[in-house]
N, C-alpha and C positions, 0 to 999 in steps of 0.2 A: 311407362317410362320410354317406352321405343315409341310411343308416337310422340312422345315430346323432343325427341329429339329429332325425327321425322320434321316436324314443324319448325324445328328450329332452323335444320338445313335449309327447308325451302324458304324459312323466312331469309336464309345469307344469300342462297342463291336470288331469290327477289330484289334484296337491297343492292347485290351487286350490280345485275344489270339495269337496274334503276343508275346509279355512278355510272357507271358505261355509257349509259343513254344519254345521260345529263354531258358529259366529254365529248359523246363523237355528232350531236345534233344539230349540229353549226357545220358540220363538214362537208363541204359540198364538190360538185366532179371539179372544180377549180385547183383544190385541195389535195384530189386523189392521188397527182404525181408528186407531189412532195415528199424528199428525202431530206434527213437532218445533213446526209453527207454521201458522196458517190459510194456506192456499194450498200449501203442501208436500206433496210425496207420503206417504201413507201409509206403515204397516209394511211390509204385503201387497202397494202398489204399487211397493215399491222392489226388494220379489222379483221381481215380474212383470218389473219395468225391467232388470234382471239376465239374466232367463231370454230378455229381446227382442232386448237386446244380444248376446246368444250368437249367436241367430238370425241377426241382421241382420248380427252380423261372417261366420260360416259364409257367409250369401247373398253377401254382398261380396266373399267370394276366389274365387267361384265362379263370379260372373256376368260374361260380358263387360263389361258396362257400370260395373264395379266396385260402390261402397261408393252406397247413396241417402243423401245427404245433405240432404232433406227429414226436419229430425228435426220437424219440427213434425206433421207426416203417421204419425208413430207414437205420440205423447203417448195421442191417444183411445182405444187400446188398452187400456194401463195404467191410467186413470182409470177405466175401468169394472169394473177388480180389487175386491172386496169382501172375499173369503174366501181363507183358508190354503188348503182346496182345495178 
């Protein structure tokens, strides 16, 4: 039973970044300053905001103290994103 569900997670987390991949693969450093609207994250910061989230969920199931919920303490990260890579 738990490795079926094992398999099933990695099969959501597969498909996901499969969708992900399939979205941001066209995006290129042309791309990367674009905002919908002055004060909005950019292209390239809404990847970075993605790849921090992953992060910060992985830390969160993993740390005794659970999930930080200071999201205002991760914002500076992402804002300093510039470039595709």
């Amino acid at each position: 039973m738990a490795t079926t569900m094992v398999q099933a997670w990695i099969g959501e987390l597969e498909s996901s970044k499969e969708f992900f991949d399939r979205a941001t693969r066209e995006l290129t450093e042309a791309d990367a300053s674009f905002a919908p609207a002055k004060g909005m994250m950019t292209a390239v910061q809404q990847v970075a905001h993605v790849a921090q989230t992953i992060d910060w969920f992985v830390e969160g199931i993993t740390r005794p103290e659970g999930f930080d919920l200071d999201f205002a303490k991760h914002i500076p990260a992402v804002t300093k994103i510039t470039a595709m890579k």
